[in-house]
VEXSETI-789712 format. One line per 4 residues: number of its first residue (from 1); their letters; for each residue x negated, y, z of N, C-alpha, C. Coordinates in nm, 4 decimals. Example, Ala and Ser with C-alpha at 12.3 -4.5 7.8 and 13.67 -1.06 7.14 Angstrom:
# VEXSETI-789712
1 = as = -1.3190 -0.5690 0.7800 -1.2300 -0.4500 0.7800 -1.3200 -0.3300 0.7800 ~ -1.2850 -0.2250 0.7080 -1.3670 -0.1060 0.7140 -1.2900 0.0030 0.7870 $
//
This chain:
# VEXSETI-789712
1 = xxxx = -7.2969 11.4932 6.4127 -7.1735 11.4163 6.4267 -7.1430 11.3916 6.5745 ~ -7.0168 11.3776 6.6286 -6.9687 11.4201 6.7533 -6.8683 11.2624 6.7189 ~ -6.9514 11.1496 6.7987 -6.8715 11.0019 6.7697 -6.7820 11.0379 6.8854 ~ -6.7472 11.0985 6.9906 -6.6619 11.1295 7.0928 -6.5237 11.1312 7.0482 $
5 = xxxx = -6.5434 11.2084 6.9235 -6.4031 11.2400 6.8299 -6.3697 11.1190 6.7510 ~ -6.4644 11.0225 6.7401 -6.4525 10.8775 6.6681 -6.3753 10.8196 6.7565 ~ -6.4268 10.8083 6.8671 -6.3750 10.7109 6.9663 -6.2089 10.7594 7.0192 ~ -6.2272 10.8464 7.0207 -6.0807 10.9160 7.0590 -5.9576 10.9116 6.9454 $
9 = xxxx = -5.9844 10.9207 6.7813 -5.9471 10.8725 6.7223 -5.8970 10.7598 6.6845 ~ -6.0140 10.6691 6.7132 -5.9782 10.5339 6.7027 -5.8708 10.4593 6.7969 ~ -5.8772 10.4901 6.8944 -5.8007 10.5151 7.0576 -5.6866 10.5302 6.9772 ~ -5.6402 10.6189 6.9220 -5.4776 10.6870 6.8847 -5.4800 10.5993 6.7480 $
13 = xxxx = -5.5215 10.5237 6.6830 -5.4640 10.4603 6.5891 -5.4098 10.3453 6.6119 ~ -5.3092 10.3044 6.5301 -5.2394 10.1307 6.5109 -5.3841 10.0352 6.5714 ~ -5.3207 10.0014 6.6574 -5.4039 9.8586 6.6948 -5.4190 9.7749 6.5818 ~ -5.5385 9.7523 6.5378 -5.6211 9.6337 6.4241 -5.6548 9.5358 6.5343 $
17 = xxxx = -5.7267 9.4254 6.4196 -5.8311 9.3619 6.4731 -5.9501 9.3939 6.4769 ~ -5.9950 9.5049 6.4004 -6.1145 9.5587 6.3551 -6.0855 9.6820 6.4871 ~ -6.0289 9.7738 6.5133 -6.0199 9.8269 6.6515 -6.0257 9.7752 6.7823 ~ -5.9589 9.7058 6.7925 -5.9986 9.5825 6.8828 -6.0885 9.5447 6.9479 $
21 = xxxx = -6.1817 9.4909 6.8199 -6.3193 9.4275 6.8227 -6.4085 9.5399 6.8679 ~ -6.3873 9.6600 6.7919 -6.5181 9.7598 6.8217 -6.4763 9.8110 6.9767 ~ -6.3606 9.8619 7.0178 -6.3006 9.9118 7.1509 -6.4198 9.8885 7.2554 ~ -6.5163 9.7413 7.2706 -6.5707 9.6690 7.3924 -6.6881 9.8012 7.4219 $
25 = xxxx = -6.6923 9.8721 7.2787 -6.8737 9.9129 7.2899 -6.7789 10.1106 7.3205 ~ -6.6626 10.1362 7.3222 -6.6332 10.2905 7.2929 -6.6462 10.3590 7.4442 ~ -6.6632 10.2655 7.5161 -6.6739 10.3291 7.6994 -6.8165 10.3998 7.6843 ~ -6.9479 10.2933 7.6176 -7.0578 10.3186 7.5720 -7.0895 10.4497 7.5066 $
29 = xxxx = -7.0206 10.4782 7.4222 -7.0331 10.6166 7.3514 -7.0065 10.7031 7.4413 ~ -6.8844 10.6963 7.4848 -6.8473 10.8192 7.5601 -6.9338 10.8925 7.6790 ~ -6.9469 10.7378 7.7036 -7.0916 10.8177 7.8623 -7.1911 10.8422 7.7844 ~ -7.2684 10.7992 7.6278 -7.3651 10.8695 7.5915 -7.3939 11.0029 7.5793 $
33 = xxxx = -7.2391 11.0701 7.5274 -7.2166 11.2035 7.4913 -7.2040 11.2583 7.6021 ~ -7.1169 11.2285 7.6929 -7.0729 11.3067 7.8482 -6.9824 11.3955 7.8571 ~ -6.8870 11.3986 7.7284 -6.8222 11.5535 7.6865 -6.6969 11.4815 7.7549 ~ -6.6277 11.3776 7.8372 -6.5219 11.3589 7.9032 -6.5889 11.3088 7.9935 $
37 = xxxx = -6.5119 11.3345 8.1428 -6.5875 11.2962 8.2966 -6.4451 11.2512 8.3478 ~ -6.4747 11.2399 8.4951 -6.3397 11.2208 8.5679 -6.2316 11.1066 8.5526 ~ -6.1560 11.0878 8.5866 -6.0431 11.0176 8.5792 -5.9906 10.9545 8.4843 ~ -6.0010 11.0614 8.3556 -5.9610 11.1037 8.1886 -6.0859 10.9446 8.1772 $
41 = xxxx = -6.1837 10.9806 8.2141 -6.3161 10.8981 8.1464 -6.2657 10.7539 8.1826 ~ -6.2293 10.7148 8.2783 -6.1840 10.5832 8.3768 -6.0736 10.5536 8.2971 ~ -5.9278 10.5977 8.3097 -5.8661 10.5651 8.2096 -5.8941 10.5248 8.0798 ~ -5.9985 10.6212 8.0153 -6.0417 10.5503 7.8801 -6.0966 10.4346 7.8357 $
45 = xxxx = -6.1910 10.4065 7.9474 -6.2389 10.2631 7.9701 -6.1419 10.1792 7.9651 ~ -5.9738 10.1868 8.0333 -5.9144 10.1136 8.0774 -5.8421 10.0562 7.9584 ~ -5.8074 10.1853 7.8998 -5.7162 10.1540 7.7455 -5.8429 10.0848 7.6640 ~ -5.9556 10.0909 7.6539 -6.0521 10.0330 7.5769 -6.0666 9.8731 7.6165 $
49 = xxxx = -6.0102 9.8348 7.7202 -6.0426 9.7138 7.7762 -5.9397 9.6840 7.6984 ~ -5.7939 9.7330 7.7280 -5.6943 9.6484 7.7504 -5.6751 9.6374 7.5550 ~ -5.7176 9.7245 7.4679 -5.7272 9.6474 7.3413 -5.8378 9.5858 7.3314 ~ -5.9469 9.5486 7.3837 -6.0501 9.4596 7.3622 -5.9947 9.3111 7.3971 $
53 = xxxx = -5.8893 9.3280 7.4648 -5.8241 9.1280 7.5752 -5.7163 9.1433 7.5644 ~ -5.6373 9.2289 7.5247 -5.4960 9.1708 7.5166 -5.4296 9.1467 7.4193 ~ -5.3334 9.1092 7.4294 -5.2718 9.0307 7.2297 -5.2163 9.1290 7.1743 ~ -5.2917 9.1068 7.0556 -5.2587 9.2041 6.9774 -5.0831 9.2775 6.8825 $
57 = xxxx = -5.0154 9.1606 6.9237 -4.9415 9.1812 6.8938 -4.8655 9.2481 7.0155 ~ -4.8683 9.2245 7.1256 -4.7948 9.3296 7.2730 -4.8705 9.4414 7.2068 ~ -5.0064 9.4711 7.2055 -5.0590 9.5892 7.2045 -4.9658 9.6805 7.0905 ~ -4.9240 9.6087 6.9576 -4.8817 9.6837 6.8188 -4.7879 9.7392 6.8588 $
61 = xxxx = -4.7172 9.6447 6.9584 -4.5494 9.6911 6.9939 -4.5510 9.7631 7.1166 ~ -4.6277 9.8245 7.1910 -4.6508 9.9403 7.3127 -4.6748 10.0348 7.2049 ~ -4.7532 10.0576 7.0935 -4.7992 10.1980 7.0048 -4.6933 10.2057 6.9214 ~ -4.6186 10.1419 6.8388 -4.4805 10.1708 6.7326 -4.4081 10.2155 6.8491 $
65 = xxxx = -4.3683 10.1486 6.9859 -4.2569 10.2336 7.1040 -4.2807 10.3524 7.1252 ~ -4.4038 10.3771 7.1195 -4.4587 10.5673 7.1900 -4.4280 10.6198 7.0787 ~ -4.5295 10.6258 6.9737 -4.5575 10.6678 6.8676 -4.5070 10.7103 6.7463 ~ -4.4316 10.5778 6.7163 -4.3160 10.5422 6.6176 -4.2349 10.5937 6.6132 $
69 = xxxx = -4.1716 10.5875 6.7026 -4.0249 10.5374 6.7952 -3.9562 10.6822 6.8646 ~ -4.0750 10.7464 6.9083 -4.0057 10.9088 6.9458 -4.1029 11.0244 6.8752 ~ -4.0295 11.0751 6.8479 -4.0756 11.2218 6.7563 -4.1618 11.2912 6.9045 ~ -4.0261 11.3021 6.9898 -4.1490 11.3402 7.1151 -4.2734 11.3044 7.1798 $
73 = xxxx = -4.3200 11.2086 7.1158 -4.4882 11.2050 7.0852 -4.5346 11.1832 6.9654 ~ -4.4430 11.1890 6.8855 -4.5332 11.2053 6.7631 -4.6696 11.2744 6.7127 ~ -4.7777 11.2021 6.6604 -4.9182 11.2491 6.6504 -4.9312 11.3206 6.5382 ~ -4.7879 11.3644 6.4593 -4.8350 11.4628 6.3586 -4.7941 11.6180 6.4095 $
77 = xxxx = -4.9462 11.7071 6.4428 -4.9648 11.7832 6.5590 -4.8323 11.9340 6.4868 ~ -4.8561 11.9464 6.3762 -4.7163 12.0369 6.2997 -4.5783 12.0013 6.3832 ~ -4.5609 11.9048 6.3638 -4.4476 11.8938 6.4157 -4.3821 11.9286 6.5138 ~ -4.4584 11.9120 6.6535 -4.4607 11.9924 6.7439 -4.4421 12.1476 6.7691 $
81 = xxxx = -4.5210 12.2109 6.6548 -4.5086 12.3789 6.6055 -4.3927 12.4139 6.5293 ~ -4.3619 12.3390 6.4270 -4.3201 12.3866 6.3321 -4.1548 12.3079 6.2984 ~ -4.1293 12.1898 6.3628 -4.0729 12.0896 6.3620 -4.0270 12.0155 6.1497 ~ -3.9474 12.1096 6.1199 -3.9290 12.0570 6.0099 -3.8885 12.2003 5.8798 $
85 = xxxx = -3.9427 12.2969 5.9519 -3.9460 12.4559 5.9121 -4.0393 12.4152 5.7593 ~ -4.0034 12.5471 5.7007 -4.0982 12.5508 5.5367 -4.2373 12.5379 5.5987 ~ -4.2617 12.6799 5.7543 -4.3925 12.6777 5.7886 -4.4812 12.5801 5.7669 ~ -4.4262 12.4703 5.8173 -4.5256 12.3197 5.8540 -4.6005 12.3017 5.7089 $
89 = xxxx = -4.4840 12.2935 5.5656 -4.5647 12.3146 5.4575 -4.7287 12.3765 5.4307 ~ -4.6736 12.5121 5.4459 -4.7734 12.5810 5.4369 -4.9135 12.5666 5.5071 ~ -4.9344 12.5063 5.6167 -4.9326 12.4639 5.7143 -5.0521 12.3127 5.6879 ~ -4.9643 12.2705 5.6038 -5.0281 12.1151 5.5664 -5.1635 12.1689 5.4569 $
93 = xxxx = -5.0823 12.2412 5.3903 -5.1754 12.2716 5.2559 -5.2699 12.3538 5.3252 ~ -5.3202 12.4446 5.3695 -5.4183 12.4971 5.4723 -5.5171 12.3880 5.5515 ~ -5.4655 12.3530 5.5993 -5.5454 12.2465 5.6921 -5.5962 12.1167 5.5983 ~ -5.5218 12.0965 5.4824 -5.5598 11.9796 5.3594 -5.6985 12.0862 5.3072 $
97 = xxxx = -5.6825 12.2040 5.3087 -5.7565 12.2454 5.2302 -5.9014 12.2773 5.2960 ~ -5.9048 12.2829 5.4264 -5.9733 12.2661 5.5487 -6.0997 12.1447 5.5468 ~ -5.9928 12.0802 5.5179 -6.0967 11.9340 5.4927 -6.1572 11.9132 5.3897 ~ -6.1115 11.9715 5.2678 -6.1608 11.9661 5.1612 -6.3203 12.0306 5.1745 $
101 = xxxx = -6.3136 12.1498 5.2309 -6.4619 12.2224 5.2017 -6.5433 12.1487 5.2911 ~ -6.4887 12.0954 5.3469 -6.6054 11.9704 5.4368 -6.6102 11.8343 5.3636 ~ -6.5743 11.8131 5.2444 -6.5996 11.7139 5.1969 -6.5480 11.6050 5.2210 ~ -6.3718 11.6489 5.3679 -6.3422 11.5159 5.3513 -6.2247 11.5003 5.2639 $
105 = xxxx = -6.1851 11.3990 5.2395 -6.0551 11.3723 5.1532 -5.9684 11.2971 5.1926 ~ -5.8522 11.3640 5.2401 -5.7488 11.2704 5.3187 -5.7363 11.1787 5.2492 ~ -5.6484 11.0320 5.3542 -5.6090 10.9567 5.2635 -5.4300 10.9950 5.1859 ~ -5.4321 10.9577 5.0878 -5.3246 11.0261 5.0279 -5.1702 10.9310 5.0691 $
109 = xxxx = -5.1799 10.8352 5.2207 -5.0505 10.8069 5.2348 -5.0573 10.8496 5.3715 ~ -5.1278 11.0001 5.4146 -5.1350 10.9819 5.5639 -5.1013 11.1563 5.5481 ~ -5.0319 11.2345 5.6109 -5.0308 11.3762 5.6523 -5.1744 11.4472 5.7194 ~ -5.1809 11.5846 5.6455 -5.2950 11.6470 5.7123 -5.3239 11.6421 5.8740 $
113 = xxxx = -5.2100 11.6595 5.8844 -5.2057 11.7352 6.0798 -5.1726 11.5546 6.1311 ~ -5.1891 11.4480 6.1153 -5.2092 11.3270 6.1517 -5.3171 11.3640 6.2831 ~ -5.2903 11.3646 6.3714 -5.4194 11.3930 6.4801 -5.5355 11.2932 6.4843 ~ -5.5543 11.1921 6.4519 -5.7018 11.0685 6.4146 -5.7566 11.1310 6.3182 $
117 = xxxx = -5.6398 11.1833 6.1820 -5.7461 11.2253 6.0858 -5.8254 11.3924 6.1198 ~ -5.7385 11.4406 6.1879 -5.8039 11.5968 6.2750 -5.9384 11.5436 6.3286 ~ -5.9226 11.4517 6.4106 -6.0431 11.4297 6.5121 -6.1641 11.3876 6.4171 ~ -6.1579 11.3158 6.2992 -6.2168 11.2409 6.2311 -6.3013 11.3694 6.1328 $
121 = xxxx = -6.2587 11.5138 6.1491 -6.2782 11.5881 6.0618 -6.4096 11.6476 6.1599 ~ -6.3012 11.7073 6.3037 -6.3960 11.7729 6.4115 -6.4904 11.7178 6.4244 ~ -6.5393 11.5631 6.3912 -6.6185 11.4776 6.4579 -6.7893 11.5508 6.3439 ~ -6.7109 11.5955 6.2175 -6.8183 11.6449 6.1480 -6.8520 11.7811 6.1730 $
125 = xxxx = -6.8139 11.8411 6.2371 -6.8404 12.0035 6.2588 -6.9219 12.0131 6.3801 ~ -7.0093 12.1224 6.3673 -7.0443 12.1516 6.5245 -6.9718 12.1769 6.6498 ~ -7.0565 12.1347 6.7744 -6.9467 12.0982 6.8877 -6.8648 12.1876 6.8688 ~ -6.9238 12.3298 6.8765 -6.8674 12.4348 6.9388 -6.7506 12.5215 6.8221 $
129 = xxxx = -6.7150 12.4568 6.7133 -6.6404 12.5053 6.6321 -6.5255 12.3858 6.6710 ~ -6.6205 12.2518 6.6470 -6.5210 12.1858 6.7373 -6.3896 12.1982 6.8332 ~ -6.4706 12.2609 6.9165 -6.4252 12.3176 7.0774 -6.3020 12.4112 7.0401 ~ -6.3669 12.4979 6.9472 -6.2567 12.6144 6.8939 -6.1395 12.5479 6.8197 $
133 = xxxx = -6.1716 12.4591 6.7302 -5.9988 12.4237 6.6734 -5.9514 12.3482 6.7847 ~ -5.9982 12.2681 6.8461 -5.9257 12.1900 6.8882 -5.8428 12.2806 7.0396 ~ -5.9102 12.3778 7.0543 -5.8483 12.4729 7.1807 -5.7304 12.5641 7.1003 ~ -5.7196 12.5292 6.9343 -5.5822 12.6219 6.9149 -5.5025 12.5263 6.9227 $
137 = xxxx = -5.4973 12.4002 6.9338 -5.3498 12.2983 6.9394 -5.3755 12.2371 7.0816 ~ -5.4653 12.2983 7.1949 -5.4718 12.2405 7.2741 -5.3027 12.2801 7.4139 ~ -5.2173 12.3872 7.3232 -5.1106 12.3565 7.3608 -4.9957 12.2553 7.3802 ~ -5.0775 12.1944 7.2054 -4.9746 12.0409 7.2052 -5.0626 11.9316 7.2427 $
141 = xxxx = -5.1579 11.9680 7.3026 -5.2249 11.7922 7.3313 -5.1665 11.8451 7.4702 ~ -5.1444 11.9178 7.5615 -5.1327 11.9416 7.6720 -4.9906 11.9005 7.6888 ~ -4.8995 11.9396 7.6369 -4.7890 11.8891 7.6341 -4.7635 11.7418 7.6512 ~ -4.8477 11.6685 7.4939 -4.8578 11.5391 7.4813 -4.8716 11.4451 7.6505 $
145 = xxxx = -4.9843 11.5300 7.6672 -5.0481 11.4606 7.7790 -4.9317 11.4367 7.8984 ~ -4.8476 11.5735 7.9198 -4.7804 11.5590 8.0096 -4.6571 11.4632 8.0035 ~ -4.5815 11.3990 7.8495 -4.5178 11.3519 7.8436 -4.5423 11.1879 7.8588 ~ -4.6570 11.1949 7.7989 -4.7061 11.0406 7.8518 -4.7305 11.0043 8.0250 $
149 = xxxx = -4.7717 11.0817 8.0748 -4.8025 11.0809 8.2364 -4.6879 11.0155 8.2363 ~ -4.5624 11.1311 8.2376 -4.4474 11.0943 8.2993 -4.3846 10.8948 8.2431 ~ -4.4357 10.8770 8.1626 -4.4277 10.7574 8.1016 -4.5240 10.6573 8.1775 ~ -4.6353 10.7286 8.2722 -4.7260 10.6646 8.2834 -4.7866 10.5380 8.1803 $
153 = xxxx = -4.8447 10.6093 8.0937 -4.8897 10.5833 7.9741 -5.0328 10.5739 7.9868 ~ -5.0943 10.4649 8.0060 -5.2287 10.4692 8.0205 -5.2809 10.6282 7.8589 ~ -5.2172 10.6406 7.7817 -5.2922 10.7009 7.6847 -5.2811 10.8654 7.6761 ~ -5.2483 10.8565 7.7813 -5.2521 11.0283 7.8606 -5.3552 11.0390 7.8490 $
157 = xxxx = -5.4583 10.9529 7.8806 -5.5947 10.9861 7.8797 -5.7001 11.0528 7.7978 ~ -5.6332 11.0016 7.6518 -5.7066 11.0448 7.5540 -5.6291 11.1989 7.5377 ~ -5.5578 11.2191 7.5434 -5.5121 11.3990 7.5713 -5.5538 11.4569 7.6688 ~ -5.5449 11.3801 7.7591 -5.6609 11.4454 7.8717 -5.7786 11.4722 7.8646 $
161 = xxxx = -5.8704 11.3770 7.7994 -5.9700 11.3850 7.7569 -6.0165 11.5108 7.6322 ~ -5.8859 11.5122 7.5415 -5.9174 11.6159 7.4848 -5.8681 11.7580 7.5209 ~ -5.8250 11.7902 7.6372 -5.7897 11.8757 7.6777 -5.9152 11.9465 7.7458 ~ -5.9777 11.8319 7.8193 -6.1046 11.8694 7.8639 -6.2129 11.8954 7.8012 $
165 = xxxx = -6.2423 11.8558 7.6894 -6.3362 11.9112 7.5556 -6.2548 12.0314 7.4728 ~ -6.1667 12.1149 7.5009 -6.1488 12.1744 7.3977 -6.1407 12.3251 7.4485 ~ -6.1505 12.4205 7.3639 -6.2168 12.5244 7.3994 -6.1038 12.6448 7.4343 ~ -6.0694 12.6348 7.5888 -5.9331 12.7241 7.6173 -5.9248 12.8435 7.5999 $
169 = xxxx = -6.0229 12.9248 7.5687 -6.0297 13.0543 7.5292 -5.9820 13.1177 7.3918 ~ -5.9662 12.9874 7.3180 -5.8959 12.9831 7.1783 -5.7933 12.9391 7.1788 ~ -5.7433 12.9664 7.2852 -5.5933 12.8685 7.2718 -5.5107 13.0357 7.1762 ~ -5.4030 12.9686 7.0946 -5.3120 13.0944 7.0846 -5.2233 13.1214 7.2019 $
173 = xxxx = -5.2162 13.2923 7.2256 -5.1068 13.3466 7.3045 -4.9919 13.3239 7.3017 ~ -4.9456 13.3150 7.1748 -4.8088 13.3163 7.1355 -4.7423 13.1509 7.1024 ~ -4.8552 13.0714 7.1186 -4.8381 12.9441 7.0628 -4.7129 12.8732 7.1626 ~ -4.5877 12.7841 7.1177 -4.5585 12.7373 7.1209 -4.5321 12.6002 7.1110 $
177 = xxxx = -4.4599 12.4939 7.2143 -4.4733 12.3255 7.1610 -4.2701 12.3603 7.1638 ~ -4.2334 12.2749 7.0647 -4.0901 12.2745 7.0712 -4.0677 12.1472 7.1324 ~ -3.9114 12.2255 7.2517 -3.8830 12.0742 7.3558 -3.8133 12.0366 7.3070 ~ -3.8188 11.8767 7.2301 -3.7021 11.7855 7.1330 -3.6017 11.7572 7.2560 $
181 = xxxx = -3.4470 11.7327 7.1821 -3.3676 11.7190 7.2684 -3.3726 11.5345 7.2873 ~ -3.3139 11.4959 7.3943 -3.3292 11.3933 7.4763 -3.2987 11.2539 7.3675 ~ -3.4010 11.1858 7.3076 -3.4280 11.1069 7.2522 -3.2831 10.9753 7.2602 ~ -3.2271 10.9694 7.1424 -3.0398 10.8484 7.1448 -3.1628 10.7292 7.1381 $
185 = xxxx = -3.1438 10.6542 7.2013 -3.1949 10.5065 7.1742 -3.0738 10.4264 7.1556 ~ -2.9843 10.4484 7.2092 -2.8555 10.3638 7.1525 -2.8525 10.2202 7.0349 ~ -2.7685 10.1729 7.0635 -2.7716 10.1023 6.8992 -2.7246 10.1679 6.7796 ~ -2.6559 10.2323 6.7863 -2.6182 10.2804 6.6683 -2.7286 10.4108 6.6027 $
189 = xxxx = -2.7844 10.4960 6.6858 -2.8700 10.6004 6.6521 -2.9827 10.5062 6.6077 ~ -3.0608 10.3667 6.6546 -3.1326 10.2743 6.5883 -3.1064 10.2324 6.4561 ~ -2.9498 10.2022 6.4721 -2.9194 10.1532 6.2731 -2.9354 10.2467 6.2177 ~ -2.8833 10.4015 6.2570 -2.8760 10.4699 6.1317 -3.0387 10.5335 6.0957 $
193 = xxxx = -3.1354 10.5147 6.1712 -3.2564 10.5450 6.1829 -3.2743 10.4525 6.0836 ~ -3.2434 10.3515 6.0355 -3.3030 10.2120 5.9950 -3.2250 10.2210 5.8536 ~ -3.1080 10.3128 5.8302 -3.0926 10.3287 5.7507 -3.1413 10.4482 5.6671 ~ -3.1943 10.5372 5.7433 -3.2495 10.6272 5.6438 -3.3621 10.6214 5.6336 $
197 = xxxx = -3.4526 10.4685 5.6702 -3.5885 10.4723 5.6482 -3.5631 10.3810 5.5305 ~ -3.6711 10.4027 5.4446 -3.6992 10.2861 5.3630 -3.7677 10.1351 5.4025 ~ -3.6867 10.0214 5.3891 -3.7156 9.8895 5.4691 -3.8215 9.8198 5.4010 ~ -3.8933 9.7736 5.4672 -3.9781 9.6842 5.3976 -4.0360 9.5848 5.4393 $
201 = xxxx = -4.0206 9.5004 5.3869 -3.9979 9.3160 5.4272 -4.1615 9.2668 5.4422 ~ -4.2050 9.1621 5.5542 -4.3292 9.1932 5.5804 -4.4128 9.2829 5.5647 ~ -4.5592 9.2202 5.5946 -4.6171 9.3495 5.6186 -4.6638 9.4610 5.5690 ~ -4.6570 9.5813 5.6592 -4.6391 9.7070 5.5712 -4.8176 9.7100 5.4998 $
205 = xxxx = -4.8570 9.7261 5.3896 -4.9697 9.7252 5.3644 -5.0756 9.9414 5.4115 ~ -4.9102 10.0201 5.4422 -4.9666 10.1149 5.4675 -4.9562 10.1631 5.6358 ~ -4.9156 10.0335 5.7108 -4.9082 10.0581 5.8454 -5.0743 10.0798 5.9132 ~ -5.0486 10.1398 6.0140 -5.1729 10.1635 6.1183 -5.2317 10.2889 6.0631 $
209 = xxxx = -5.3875 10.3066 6.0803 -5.4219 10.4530 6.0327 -5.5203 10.4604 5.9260 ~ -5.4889 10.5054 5.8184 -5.5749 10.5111 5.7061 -5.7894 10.5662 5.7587 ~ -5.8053 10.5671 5.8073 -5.8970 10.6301 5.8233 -6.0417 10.5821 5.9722 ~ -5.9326 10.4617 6.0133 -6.0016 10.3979 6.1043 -6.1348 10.3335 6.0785 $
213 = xxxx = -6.1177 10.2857 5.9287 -6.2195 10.1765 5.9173 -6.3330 10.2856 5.8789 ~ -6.3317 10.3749 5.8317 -6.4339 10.4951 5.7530 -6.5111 10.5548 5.9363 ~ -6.3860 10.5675 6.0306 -6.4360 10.6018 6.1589 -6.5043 10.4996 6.2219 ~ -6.4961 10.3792 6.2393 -6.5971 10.2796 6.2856 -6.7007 10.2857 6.2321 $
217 = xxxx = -6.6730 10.2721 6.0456 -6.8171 10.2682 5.9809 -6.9392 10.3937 6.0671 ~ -6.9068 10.4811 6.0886 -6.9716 10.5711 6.0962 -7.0323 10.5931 6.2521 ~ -6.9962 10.5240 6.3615 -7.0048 10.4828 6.4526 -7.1416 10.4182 6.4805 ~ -7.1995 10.4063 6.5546 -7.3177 10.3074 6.5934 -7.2044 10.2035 6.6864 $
221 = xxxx = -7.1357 10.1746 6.6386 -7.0267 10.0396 6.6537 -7.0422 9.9530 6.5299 ~ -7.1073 9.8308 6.5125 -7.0977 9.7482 6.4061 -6.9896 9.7182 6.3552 ~ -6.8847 9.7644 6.2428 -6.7469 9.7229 6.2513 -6.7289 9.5942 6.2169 ~ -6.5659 9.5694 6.3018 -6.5805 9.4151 6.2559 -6.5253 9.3707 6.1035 $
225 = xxxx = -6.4971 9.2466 6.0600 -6.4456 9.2204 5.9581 -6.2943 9.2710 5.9412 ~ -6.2612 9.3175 5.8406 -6.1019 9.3683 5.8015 -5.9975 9.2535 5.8458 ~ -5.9272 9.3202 5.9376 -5.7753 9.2031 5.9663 -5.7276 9.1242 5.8456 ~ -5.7142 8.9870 5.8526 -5.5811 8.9104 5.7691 -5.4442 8.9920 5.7484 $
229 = xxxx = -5.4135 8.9254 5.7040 -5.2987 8.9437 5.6749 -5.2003 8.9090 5.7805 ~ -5.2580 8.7382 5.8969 -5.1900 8.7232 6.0102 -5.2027 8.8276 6.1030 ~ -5.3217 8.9011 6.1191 -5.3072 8.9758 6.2149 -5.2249 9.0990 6.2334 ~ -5.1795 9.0991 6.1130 -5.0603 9.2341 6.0641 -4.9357 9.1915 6.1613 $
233 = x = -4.8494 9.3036 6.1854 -4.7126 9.2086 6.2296 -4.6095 9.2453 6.0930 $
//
């Protein structure tokens, strides 16, 4: 098991309280393993601090703005390839089926190509197969990475980081990231966003990332107790 991919996972999910809590000990892992150095490594510490002490509720609302909020970082890694093509289908069911012969089992309100649940998969494979998937989408973490910089996004890091663990010799030739056109924040492109989502009045019981708490468990991170219900927003 490769907790590197835990920690990096956990990193890219909805801020908990149970993420939170474990964050103090994930600087710890990372220098155990050594598979991120440099700058990438410093930054990671930094984002690990700043959900270990800061309120959790600023923290929820910096990750729904990136995350949420623009398709152009969106962490479901298809999307990027495929945008909303039949491909991506095909696509899902492959990579669902991926996990299956490893015994894991998505959770069934989360997409295959979810990048936490990717990492959460790699984290069970050997490094070096590891190395290999993650160097065929290491076109779109590279991308990722560059769009957050420009955001100066402390969480460049963790794309950085996996840019630097992943195995460039497997990258595809032909691989492509598609450039989304320039994100309407407007008010009105907000309502009608709001109208074609389905609304739902407090808290979402399927917000944050299905798969976090299974990634701590597995951690030599003691996890903490499951968030309230206050700690939801």
């Amino acid at each position: 098991m490769t907790k590197t991919f835990k920690v990096l996972a956990a990193l890219l999910c909805y801020p908990t309280r149970e993420i939170c809590d474990a964050a103090r000990d994930f600087r710890g892992v990372l220098n155990e393993e050594g598979l991120v150095a440099g700058p990438d490594l410093t930054a990671l510490g930094e984002l690990a601090a700043e959900l270990s002490e800061r309120d959790l509720y600023a923290l929820q609302e910096r990750y729904v703005e990136l995350f949420d909020r623009s398709r152009s970082l969106s962490l479901h890694l298809f999307e990027h390839v495929h945008g909303e093509s039949r491909d991506r289908g095909q696509a899902m069911v492959d990579l669902k089926a991926l996990y299956e012969q490893s015994g894991l089992e998505p959770p069934a309100n989360e997409l295959p190509d979810f990048l936490p649940l990717f990492l959460e998969y790699l984290s069970t494979q050997e490094l070096a197969d590891a190395r290999a998937l993650l160097g065929e989408a290491v076109h779109v973490l590279d991308a990722l990475a560059d769009r957050l910089r420009k955001r100066e996004s402390v969480y460049a890091s963790v794309f950085g980081a996996l840019g630097q663990i992943a195995d460039r010799h497997a990258a595809l030739d032909d691989a492509e990231v598609e450039t989304p056109a320039e994100e309407d924040q407007s008010l009105e492109a907000i309502d009608k966003a709001w109208e074609e989502e389905q609304v739902i009045f407090g808290p979402d019981p399927n917000a944050g990332c299905p798969v976090a708490k299974d990634m701590l468990s597995q951690m030599a991170v003691p996890p903490a107790t499951n968030p309230s219900k206050g700690d939801r927003p």
